[in-house]
N, C-alpha and C positions, 0 to 999 in steps of 0.2 A: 504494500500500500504506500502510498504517494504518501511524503511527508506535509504535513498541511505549508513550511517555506517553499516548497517547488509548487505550489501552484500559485493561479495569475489572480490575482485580485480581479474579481467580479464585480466590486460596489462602482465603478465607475457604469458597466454596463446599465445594473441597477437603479442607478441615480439620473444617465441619460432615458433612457425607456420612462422613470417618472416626471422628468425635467419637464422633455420635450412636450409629452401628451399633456401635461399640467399646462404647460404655456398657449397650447394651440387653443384646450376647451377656455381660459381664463379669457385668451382672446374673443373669442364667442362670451362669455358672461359681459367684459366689461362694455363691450357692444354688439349686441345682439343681433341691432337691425341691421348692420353694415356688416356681419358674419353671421350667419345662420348653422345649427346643429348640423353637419352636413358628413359624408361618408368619411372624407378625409380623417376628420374627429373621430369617426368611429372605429376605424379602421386602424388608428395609432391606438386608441385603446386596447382593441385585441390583439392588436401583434407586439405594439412596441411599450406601452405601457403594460399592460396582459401581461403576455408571453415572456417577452424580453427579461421582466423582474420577474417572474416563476423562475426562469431559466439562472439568473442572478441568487435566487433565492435558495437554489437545490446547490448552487457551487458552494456557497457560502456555509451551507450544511456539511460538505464534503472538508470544510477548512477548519469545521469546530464553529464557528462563528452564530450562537444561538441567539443574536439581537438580529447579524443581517440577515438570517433566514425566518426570520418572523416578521422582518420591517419587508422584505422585498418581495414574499413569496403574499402574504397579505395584502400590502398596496398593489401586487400584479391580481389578486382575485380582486379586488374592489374594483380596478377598472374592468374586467370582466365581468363584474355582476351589473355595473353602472350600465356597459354596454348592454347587457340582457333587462335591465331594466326598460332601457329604451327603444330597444327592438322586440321584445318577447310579446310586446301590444301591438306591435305593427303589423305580425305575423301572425296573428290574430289567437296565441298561445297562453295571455294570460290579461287582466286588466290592467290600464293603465294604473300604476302608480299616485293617488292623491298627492298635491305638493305639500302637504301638510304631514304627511305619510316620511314623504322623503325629508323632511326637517328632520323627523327621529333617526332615517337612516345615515345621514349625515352629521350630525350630530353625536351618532356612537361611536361612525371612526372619528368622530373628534375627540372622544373620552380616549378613546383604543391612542390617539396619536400623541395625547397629552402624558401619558403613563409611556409610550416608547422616546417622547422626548426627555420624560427624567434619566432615562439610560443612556442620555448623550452628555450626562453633566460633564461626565471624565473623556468625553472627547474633543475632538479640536470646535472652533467655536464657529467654522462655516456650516460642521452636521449641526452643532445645535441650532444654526440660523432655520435651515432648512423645516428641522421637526418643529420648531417652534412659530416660522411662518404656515406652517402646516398644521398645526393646532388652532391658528386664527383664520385659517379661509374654511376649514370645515364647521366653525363654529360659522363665521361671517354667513356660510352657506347654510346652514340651517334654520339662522334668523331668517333669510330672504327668505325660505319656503315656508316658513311659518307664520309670516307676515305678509310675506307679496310683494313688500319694498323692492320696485327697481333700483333705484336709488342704491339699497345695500346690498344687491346683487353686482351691481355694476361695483360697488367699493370692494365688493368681492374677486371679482375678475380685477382687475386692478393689481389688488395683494395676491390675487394667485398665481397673476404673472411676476411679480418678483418672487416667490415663493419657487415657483416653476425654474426660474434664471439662476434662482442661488443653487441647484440640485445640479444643472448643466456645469455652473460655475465649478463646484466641486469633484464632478466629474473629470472635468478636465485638470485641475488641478490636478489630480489624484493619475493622469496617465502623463501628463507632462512633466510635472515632477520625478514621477517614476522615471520615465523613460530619459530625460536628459540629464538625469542624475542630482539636481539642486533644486529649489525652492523657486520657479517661475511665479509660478500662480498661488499667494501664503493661503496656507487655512488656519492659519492661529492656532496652535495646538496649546492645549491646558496646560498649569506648569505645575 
């Protein structure tokens, strides 16, 4: 068996797959009518949000790593289930979802993401940007479907797009530093 140092660090994959598809839907929240829900968005869900952090999430298993296979393989099902939330009505397989409905379900992985951001105290302080701009768009998101505020929908896409940027951000940091050997891109690590 592979020593968990011979394998390649997965959270970068993990962190683009959530980045990317974070930033694409946020852009649809923070303007809806000048982006509309459309395949593209659905499409990075199930493969590169999905799949992409499943597949992040099973390495990450393979390294010992029991925080990133519960933060990637989790965040790859929720964008999977978010997708089948949105398609499973269209296909005429289940009812739509009330948005009042979806306030509680977005609102749990805010609980879920608030308790995976305490596990990032002792890491560097770009993952905790990340889980903790991640604890505020899932709350942000639950208010708007429990109220109907565009208004806090749209402050929600907003913060989900920096939320989305900081996860790319660190992603890269994490393969560029690696690979050029020094600190390009800091992540503030704890001291």
């Amino acid at each position: 068996m592979d020593k968990p140092e011979s394998l390649a660090n997965p959270a970068p994959l993990g962190l683009m797959g959530f980045g990317m598809t974070t930033v694409l839907l946020n852009i649809h929240n923070a303007l809806p009518t000048c982006y509309p829900l459309s395949a593209m968005i659905v499409a990075m869900g199930v493969f590169y949000g999905g799949m992409a952090q499943i597949i992040a999430g099973v390495m990450e298993f393979k390294k010992g790593n029991t925080f990133g296979l519960t933060a990637f393989t989790s965040y790859g099902m929720f964008w999977l289930s978010l997708v089948g939330l949105w398609v499973l009505p269209k296909l005429g397989w289940a009812a739509p979802t009330p948005e009042h409905f979806m306030g509680w379900y977005l609102f749990m992985w805010g609980v879920f993401t608030l308790f995976m951001f305490f596990g990032t105290l002792r890491a560097n302080r770009a993952l905790q940007f990340v889980f903790g701009s991640l604890v505020v768009l899932f709350f942000l998101l639950a208010i708007r479907d429990w109220t109907g505020s565009k208004a806090i929908g749209a402050l929600a896409g907003w913060e989900g797009i920096v939320c989305g940027a900081s996860a790319i951000y660190l992603a890269m940091a994490e393969i560029l530093n690696e690979k050029l050997g020094r600190t390009v891109l800091p992540i503030c690590p704890v001291k």
